[in-house]
BAGUMI-591582 format. One line per field, with one value per residue (C-alpha): x, y, z. Coordinates in Angstrom, 3 decimals. Layout:
east c(X/...)
north c(Y/...)
up c(Z/...)
This chain:
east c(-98.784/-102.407/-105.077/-107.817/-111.372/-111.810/-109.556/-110.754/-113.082/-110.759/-109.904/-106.081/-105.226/-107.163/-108.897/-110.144/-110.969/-107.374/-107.369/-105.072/-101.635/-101.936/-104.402/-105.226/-108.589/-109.549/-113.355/-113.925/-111.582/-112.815/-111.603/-112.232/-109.956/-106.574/-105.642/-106.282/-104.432/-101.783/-101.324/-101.402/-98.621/-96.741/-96.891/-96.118/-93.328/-91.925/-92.176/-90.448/-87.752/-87.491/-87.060/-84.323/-82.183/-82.805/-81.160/-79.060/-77.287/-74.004/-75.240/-75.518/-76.685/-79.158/-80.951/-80.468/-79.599/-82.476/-84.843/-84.544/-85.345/-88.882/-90.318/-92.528/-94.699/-98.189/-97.494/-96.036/-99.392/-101.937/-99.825/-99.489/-103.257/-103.745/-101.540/-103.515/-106.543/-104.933/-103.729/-106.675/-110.002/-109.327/-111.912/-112.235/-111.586/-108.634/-107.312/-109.013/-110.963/-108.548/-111.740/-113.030/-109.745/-109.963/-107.413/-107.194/-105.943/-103.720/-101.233/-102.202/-100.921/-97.881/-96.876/-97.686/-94.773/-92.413/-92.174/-92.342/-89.222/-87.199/-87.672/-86.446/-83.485/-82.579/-82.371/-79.081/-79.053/-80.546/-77.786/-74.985/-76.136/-76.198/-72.295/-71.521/-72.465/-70.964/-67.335/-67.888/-64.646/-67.180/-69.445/-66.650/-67.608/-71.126/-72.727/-72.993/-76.589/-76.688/-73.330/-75.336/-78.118/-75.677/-74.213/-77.611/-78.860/-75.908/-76.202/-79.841/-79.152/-76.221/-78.255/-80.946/-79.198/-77.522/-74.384/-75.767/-75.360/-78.342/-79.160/-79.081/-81.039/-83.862/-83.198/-83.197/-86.834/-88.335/-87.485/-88.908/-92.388/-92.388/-91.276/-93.761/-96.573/-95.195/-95.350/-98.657/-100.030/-98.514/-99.906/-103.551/-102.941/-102.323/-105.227/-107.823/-106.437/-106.882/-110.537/-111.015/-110.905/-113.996/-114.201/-117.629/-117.378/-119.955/-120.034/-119.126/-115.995/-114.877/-114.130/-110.932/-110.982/-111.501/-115.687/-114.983/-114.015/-115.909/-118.724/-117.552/-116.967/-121.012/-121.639/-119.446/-121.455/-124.771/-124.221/-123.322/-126.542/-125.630/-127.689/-126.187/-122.430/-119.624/-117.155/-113.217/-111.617/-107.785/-108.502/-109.632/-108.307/-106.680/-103.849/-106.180/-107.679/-104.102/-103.358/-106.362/-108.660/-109.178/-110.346/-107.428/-109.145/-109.613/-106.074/-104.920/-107.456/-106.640/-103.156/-103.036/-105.135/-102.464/-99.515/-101.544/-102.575/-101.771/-100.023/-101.173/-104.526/-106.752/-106.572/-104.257/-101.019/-98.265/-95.359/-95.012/-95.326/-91.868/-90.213/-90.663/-89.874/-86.746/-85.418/-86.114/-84.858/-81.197/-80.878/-81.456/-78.311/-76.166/-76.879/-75.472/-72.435/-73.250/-73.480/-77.080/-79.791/-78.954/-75.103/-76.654/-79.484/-77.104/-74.202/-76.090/-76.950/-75.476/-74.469/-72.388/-72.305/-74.298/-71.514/-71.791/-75.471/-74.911/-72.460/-74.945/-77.736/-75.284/-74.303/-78.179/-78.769/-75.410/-77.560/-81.267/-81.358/-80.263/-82.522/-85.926/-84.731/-84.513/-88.118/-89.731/-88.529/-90.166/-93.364/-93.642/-93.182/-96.249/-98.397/-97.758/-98.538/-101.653/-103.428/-100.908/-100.244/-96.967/-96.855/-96.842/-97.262/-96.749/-100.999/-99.929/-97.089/-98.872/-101.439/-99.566/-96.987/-99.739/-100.926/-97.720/-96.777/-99.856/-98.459/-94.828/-96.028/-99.110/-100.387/-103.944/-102.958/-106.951/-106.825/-104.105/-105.827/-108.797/-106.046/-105.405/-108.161/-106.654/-107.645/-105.639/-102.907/-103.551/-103.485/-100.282/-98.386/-99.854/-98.564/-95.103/-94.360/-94.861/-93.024/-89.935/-89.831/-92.120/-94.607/-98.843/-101.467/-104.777/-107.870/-109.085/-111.976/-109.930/-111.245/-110.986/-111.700/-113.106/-115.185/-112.382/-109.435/-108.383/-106.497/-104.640/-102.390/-98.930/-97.405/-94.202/-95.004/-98.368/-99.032/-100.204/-99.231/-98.706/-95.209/-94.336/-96.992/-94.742/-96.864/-100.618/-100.932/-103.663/-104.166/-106.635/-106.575/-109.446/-110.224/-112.799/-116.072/-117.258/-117.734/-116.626/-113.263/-110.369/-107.899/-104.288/-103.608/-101.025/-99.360/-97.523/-96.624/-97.054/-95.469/-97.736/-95.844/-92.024/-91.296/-89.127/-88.573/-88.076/-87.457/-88.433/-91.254/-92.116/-94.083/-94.687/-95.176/-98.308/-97.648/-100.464/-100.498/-102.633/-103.798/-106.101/-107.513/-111.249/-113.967/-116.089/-119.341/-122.055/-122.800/-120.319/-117.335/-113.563/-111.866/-109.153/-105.443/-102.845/-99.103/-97.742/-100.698/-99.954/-96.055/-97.138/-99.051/-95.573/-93.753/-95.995/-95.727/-91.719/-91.740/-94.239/-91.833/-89.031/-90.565/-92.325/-89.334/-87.165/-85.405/-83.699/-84.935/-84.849/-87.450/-85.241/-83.307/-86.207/-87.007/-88.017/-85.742/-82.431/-80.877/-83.150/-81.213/-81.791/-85.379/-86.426/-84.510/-86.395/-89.507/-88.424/-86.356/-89.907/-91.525/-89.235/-91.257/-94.456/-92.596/-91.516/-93.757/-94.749/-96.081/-98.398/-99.118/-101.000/-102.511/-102.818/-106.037/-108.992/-112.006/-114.656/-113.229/-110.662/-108.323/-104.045/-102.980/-101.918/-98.376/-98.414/-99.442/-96.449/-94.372/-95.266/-95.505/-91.440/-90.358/-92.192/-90.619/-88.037/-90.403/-89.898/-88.114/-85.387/-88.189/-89.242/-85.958/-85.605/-88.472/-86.963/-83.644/-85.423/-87.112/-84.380/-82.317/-85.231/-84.990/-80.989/-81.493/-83.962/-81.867/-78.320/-79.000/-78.985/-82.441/-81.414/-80.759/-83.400/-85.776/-88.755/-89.896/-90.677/-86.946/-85.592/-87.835/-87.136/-83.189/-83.843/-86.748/-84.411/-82.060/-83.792/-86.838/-87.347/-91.004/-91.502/-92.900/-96.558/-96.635/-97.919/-95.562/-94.146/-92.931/-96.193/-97.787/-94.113/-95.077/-92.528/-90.136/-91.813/-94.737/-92.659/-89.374/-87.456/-85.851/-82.626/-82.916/-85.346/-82.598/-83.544/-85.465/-83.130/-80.547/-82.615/-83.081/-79.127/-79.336/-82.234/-80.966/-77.636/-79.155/-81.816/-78.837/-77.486/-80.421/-80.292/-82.358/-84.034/-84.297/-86.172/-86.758/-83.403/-83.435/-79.807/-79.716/-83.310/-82.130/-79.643/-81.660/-83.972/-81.311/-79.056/-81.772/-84.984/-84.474/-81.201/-83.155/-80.786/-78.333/-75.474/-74.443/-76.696/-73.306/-71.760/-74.621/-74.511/-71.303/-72.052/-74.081/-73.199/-69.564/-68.602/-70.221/-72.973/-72.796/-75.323/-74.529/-76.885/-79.951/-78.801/-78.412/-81.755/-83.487/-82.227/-80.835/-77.108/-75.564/-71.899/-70.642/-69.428/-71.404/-70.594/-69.529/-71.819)
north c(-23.684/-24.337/-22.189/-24.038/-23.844/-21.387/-19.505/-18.257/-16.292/-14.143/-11.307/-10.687/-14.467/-14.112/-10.998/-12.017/-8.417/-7.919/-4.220/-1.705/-1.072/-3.948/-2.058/-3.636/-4.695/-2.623/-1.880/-5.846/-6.954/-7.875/-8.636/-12.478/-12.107/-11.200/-13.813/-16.843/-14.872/-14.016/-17.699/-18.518/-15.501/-17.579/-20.982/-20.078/-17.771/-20.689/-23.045/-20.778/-20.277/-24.086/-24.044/-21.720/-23.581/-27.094/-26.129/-28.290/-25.417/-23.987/-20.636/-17.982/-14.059/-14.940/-18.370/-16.901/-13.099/-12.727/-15.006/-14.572/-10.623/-11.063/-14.052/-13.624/-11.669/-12.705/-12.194/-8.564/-8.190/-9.474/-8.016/-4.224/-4.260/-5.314/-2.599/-0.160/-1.242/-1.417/2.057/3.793/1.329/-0.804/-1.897/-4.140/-7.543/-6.532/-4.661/-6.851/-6.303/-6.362/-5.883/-8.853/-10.469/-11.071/-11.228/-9.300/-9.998/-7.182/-9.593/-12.734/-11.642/-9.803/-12.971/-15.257/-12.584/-12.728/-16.316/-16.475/-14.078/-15.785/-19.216/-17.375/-15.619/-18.165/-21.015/-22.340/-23.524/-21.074/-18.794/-20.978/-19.995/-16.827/-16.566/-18.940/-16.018/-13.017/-14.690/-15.563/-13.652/-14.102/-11.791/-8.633/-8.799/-7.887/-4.693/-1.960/-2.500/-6.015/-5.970/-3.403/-6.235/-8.324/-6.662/-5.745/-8.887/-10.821/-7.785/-8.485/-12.359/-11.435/-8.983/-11.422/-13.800/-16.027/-16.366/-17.021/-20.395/-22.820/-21.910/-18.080/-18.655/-20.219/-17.445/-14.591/-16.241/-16.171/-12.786/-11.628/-13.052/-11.140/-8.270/-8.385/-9.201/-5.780/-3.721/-4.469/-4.728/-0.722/0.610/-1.539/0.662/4.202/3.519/2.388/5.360/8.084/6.953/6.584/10.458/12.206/15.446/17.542/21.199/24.217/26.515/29.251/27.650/27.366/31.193/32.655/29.394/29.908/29.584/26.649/24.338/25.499/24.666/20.839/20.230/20.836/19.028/16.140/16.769/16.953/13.809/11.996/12.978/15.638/18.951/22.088/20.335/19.548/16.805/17.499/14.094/13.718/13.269/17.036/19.853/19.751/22.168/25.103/24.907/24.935/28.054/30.027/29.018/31.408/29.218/27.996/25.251/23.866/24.010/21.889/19.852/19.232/19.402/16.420/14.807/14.032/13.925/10.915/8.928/5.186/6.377/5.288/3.753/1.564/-0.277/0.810/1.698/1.486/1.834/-1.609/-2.863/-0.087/-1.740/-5.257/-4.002/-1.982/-5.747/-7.568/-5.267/-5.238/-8.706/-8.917/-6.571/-8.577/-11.853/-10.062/-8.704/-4.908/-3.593/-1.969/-1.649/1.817/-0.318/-2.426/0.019/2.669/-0.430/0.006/3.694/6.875/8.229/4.469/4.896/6.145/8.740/10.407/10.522/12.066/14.530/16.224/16.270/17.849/20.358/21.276/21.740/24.466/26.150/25.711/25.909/29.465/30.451/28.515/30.615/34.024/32.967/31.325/34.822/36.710/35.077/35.155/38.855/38.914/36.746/38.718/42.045/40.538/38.413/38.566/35.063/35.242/30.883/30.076/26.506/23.936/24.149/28.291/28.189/27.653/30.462/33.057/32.397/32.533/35.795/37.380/36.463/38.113/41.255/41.131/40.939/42.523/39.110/37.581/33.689/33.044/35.420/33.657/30.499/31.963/31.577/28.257/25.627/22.089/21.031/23.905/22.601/19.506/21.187/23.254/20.027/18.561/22.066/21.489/18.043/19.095/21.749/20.182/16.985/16.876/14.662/14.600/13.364/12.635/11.298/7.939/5.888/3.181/0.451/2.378/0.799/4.391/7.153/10.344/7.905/9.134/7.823/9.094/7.817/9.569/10.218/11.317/14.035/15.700/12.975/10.513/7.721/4.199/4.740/8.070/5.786/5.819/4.494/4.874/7.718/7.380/9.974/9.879/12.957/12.532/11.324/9.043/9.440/5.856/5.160/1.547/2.264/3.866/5.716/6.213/9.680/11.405/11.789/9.055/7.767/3.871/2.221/-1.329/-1.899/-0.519/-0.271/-3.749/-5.113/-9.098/-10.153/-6.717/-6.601/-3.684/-3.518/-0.082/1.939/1.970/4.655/6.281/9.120/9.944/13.121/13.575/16.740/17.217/15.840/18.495/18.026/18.550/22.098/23.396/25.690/24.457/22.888/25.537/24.689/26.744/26.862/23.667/21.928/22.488/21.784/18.403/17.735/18.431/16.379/13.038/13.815/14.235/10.725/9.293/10.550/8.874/4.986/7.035/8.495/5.250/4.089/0.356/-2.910/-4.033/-3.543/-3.475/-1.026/1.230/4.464/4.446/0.965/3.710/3.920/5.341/8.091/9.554/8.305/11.560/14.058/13.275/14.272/17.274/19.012/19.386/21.411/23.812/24.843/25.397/28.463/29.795/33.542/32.534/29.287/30.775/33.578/31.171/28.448/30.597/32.069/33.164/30.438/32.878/35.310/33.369/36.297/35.752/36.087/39.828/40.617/42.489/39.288/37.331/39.945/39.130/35.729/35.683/37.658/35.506/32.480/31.907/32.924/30.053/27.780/27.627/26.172/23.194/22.395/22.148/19.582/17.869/17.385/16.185/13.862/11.781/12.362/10.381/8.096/7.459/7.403/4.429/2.476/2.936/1.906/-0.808/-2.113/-3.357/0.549/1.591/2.258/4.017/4.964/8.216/8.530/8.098/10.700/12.919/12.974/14.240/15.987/17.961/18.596/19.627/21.173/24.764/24.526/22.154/18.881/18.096/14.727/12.520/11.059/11.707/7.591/6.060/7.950/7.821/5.607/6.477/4.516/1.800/0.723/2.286/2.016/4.898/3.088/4.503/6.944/9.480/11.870/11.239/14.175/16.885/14.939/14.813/18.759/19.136/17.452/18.833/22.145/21.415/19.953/22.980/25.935/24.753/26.353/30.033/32.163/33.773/30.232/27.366/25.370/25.787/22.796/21.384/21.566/19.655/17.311/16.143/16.161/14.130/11.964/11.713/11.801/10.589/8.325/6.197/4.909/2.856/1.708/3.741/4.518/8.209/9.826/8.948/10.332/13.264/13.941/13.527/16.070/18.875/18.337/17.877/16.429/17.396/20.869/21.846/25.659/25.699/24.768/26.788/29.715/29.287/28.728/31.996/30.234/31.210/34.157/33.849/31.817/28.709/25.985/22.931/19.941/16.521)
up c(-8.781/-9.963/-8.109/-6.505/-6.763/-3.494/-4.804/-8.409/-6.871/-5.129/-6.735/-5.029/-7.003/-10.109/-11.338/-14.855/-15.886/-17.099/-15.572/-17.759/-16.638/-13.727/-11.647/-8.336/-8.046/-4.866/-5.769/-5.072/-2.347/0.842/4.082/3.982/0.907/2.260/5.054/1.431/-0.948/1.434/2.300/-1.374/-2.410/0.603/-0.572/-4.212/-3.041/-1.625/-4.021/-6.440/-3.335/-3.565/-7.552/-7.413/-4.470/-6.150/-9.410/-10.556/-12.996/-11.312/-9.531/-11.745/-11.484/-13.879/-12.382/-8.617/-8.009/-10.666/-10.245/-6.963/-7.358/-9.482/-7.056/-5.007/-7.210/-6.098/-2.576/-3.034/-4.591/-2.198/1.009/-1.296/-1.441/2.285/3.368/1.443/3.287/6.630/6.494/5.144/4.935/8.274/10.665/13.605/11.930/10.897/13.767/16.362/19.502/22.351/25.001/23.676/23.324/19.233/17.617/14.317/11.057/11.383/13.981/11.758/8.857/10.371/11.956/8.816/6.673/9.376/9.783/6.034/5.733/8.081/6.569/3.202/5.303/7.027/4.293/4.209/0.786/-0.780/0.805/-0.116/-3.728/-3.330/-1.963/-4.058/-7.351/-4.869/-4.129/-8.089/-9.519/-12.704/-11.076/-11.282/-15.258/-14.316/-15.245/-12.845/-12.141/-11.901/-9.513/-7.379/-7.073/-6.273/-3.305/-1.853/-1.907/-0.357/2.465/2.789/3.621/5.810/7.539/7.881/9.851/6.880/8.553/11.965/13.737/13.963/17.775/16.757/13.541/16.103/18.712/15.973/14.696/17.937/18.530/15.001/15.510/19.185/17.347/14.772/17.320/19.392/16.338/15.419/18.943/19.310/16.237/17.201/21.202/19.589/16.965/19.256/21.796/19.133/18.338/21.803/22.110/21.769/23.110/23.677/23.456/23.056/20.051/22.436/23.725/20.243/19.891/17.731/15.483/12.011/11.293/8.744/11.357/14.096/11.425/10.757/14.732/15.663/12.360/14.154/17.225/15.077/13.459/16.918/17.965/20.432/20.873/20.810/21.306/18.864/18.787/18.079/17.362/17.152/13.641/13.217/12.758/16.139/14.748/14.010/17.501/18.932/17.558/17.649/20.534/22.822/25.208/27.130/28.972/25.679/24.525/27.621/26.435/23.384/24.373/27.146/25.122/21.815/24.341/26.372/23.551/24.610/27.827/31.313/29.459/31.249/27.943/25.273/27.488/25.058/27.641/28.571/24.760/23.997/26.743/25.434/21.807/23.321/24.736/21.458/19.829/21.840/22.212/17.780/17.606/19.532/18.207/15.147/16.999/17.622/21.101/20.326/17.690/16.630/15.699/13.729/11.874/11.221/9.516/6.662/6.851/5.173/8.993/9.209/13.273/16.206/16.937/13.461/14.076/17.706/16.796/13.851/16.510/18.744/16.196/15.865/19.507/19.388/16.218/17.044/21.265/21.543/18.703/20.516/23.576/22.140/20.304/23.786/25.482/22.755/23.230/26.876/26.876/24.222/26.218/29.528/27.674/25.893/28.063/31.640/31.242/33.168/33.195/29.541/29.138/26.646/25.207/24.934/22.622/19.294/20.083/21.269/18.726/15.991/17.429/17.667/13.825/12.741/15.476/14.471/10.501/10.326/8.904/9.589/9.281/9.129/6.150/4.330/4.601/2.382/-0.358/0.207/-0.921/-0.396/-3.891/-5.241/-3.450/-5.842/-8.847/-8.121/-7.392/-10.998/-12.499/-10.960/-12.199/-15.237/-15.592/-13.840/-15.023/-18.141/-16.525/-16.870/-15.555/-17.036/-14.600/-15.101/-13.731/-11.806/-9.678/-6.166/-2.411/-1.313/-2.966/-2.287/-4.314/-7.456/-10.062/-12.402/-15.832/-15.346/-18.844/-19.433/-22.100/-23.135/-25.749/-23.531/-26.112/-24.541/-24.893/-22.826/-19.774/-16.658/-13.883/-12.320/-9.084/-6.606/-3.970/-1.314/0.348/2.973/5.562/6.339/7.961/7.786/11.462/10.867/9.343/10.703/8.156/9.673/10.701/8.921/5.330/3.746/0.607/-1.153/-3.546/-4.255/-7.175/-8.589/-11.755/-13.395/-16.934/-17.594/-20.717/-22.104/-20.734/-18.441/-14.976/-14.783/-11.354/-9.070/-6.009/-3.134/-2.088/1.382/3.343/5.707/5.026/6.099/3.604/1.203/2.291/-0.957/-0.995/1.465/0.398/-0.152/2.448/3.476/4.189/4.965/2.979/5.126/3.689/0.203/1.539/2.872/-0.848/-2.409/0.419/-0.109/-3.828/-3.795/-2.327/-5.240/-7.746/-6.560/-7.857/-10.534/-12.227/-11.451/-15.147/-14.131/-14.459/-10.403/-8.149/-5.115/-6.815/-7.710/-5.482/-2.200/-1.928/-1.106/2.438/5.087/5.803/2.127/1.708/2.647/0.207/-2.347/-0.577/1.282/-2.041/-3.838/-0.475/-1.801/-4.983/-3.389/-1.355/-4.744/-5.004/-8.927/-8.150/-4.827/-7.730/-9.651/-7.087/-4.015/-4.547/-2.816/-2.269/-2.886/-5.577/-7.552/-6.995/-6.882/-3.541/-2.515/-3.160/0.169/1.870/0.098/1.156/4.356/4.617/3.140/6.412/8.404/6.711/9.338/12.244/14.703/12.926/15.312/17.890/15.464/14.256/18.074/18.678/15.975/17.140/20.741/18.712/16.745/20.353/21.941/19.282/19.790/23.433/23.385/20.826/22.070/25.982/27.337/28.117/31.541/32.627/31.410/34.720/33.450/30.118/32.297/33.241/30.325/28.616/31.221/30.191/27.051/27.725/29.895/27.389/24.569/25.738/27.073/28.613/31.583/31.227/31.136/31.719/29.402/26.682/23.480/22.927/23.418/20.084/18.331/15.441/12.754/15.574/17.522/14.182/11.067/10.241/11.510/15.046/15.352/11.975/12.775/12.589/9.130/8.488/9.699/7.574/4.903/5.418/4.880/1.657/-0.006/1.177/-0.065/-3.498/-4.013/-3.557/-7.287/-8.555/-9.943/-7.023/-10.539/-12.432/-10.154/-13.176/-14.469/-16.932/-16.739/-12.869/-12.721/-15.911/-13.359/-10.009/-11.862/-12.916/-9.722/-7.155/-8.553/-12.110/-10.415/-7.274/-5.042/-8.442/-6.542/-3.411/-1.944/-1.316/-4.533/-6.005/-4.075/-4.511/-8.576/-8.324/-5.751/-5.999/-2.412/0.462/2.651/4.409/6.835/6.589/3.654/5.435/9.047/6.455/5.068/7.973/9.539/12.353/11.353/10.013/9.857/6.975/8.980/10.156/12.286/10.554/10.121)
């Protein structure tokens, strides 16, 4: 398809600077370019659609299975570089102005994909094709990659509503573009609700939090133009004032503040957007044939069924409830000694169980942080790569849409010869003080591009990384973190190595592209390094002095590794509960989204309810893509746990084991089955008693059963 005039100027359709490696052309883009080059990825997408289903040629896996997997090429572009923008450079074009009833690109462009996907999912011909090459006995002679392609893509179409009738095709589109309007109209509520919160405090109110961010709160304050007052924003370090503010007014704050974000807002209520999306979402299943969305998510899931999911988070409540209870206990005896705070409540847990850590282990958390400088976080993750899997990065001036991205060439050896080249990194790490632009909260991980070869030639691997660690002002120290933050730098990094280290030829069969219930081992196995006492040797060191962290303080931080953790893995297990509960009922008994969170509130929760709600901020549910597999994580926990036991406890870079966790978890993508891979490489299935036994949370050799 020629490109017009108009459109030779936009970068997203033709960038004649012919950027190394296929770089996207972020310093230039604009907002007026995304809505044109999305329309144009569309219509070309299309008409190669339309080549493919009008060939004359008997189906083949060559002129349909393939072709069909490397079209669409320019679109994938233009809508990779939008989402990079979206998530971390939008403003109010794209998201919109609901006050003033505009209507933001954000919805446009949601709606423009979905009704583009549907017409591609729903094309009759271009199905018949396509079951034409899978009932193919032919296609039994195909190699193990390419009959893996095969069988995901016919399970795509199925699952897209290929073998619906014509009414339900029509049905299944209108529900789609409400869907898609419901999604975006959520995550446009909770982002205008978070920036929405502002909250003025004085200096002296701000007593017991570390100086650092006491210090960048007045700056906030400062800079708004406020004398004498600071500004905490939910985009702070909201964490470090939950656990160390002495002021307890300012803890509730703080507190009702995150658990009423777009709930019961005069303008950004998400309840009655879940409720619609709830609906949609049932009524989708069974036009498919499942009695509920969690049915039909988990079909194509490791768990295979909502009762395999139920039972595990079942299993967790036996292990992790009576453990939160003896730790709750614990700390309400501590905060009646300390303070006589005989009614803890929910804004009191974090501080009094930061102060009794420090008690119980003789450990000044505030301290610790001193030996944790984000950016050495950074470099330790660089260190670790390298050392596991051989890989290295070398800094390079990249076109970049904001001043704190860097990029990076990721080779596979030190010789950084074309060759060894696997893919470009860019983390962004900051967040962003532009007024104007919103940067999700959060950590995630992108992949704009996966890695594919056509006719030998190879597209190698573009991946994001994102933080949102507090911006190094010119002249100011090192922003501290604390251990989870260099944990959460491994965790976003684990998932960037999964496309990175990808070896086939198929995009859809490249890392992160694996079921959704596994998409998280990858990223949760590499936390485990950073815990490792030689690797905090060399990173974990002081922002002033340079020196190692004390051995007496890793000492200590070791015993208090399983501190608590039967209280999270708790919160956790409410979590993907709330998750099930929402996408197994039917929407027509659903009264409330009050009363339903109250029935699992109730069962998994040992401090009385606030008010407020934890559905109306739950994005990785209702705006990502966790709906009925948020028990994801804690799975994923089983796994990793599972995967990082074969290691010697003296040998964490034991070569053969990480030869073949490279090979079996990261390099092979989705070109087998997870548990066949799994299996490959543990021997056996799944067992949760490694990660119980880990955790602390169970002593006795047995553990319940997935």
């Amino acid at each position: 398809m020629a490109i017009s005039a108009n459109l030779k100027s936009n970068p997203l359709v033709h960038d004649s600077r012919n950027l190394p490696h296929g770089a996207l052309p972020l310093d230039v883009v604009k907002t007026e370019h995304f809505l044109p080059a999305i329309e144009y990825g569309i219509a070309l997408h299309q008409a190669e659609i339309d080549a493919i289903k009008n060939n004359p040629e008997k189906p083949s896996f060559v002129n349909t299975i393939e072709a069909l997997e490397f079209a669409g090429q320019a679109l994938q572009r233009a809508s990779s570089v939008y989402n990079i923008f979206s998530g971390t450079k939008s403003d109010k074009e794209m998201r919109g102005d609901a006050e003033k009833g505009i209507v933001g690109l954000d919805e446009i462009i949601s709606q423009k994909l979905s009704e583009h996907g549907n017409n591609i999912g729903l094309d009759e011909a271009l199905f018949a094709r396509i079951k034409a090459v899978h009932d193919d006995p032919a296609s039994q002679n195909l190699g193990a990659d390419e009959k893996r392609l095969l069988e995901i893509t016919y399970k795509v179409y199925v699952r897209s509503g290929a073998l619906l009738d014509s009414a339900q095709k029509q049905r299944l589109r209108e529900l789609d573009e409400k869907l898609s309007a419901a999604t975006t109209k959520f995550g446009t509520n909770l982002a205008e609700a978070t920036d929405a919160v502002k909250i003025e405090v004085t200096e002296a109110s701000l007593t017991g939090i570390p100086d650092d961010v006491v210090k960048r709160v007045m700056k906030a304050g400062e800079d708004a133009g406020l004398k004498g007052k600071g500004i905490i924003t939910l985009n702070d370090d909201v964490a470090m004032i939950s656990k160390y503010a002495r002021n307890r007014t300012l803890r509730e704050q703080v507190y009702r503040a995150q658990t009423n974000l777009a709930y019961n807002h005069p303008k950004f209520d998400n309840r009655p957007v879940i409720l619609d999306m709830i609906k949609l979402r049932h009524e989708r299943a069974q036009l498919f044939g499942y009695k509920n969305h969690a049915e039909f998510v988990l079909d194509d899931r490791m768990a295979k069924n909502p009762e395999t999911v139920m039972a595990f988070l079942h299993d967790n409540l036996k292990v992790y409830k009576p453990s939160a209870e003896a730790h709750l206990q614990k700390i309400r005896e501590f905060a009646l000694k300390k303070d006589n705070v005989a009614d803890i409540k929910a804004w009191d847990l974090k501080y009094y169980e930061t102060l009794l850590a420090e008690e119980t282990f003789s450990l000044d958390m505030k301290k610790v942080r001193e030996y944790f400088p984000v950016e050495n976080g950074i470099k330790a993750f660089h260190y670790h790569i390298n050392k596991a899997f051989g890989l290295t990065l070398k800094e390079k001036p990249y076109p970049v849409h904001k001043d704190t991205v860097r990029v990076y060439e990721v080779f596979n050896n030190a010789s950084k010869t074309a060759k060894s080249f696997v893919g470009l990194l860019m983390t962004n790490y900051t967040q962003d003080k532009n007024p104007n632009s919103f940067k999700q909260g959060g950590a995630w991980m992108d992949a704009p591009r996966t890695r594919s070869v056509r006719n030998g030639v190879v597209s190698s691997p573009i991946v994001t990384n994102d933080c949102n660690y507090t911006r190094q002002e010119p002249g100011q120290p090192p922003v501290l973190g604390s251990p989870y933050d260099f944990s959460t730098i491994f965790h976003e990094g684990g998932h960037g190595l999964h496309p990175l280290l990808y070896t086939g030829k198929y995009p859809s069969l490249s890392g992160p592209n694996v079921l959704w219930d596994f998409v998280e081992t990858q990223s949760q196995l590499q936390e485990n390094w950073i815990a490792e006492r030689g690797l905090l040797k060399k990173f974990a060191r002081h922002y002033i002095t340079n020196q190692p962290i004390p051995d007496e303080m890793l000492d200590k931080m070791a015993a208090m590794k399983t501190f608590g953790v039967g209280y999270g893995g708790l919160r956790q297990t409410r979590l993907a509960l709330l998750d099930m509960k929402w996408h197994m009922t039917d929407p027509a008994q659903i009264e409330s989204l009050e009363t339903l969170e109250k029935e699992i509130f109730d069962l998994a929760s040992l401090l009385p309810s606030e008010g407020g709600s934890e559905s109306t901020s739950f994005s990785h549910i209702f705006a990502g893509g966790y709906s009925a597999g948020y028990n994801s994580y804690k799975w994923a926990e089983v796994l990793e746990a599972h995967i990082y036991s074969l290691f010697p406890k003296d040998d964490v870079y034991n070569k053969d084991v990480m030869a073949a966790v490279r090979e079996r978890i990261y390099a092979s993508g989705n070109r087998r089955h997870p548990s066949d891979e799994f299996r490959d490489l543990t021997g056996g299935n799944p067992d949760p008693k490694h990660l119980y036994l880990r955790e602390g949370v169970l002593t006795a050799p047995q553990a319940p059963a997935p």
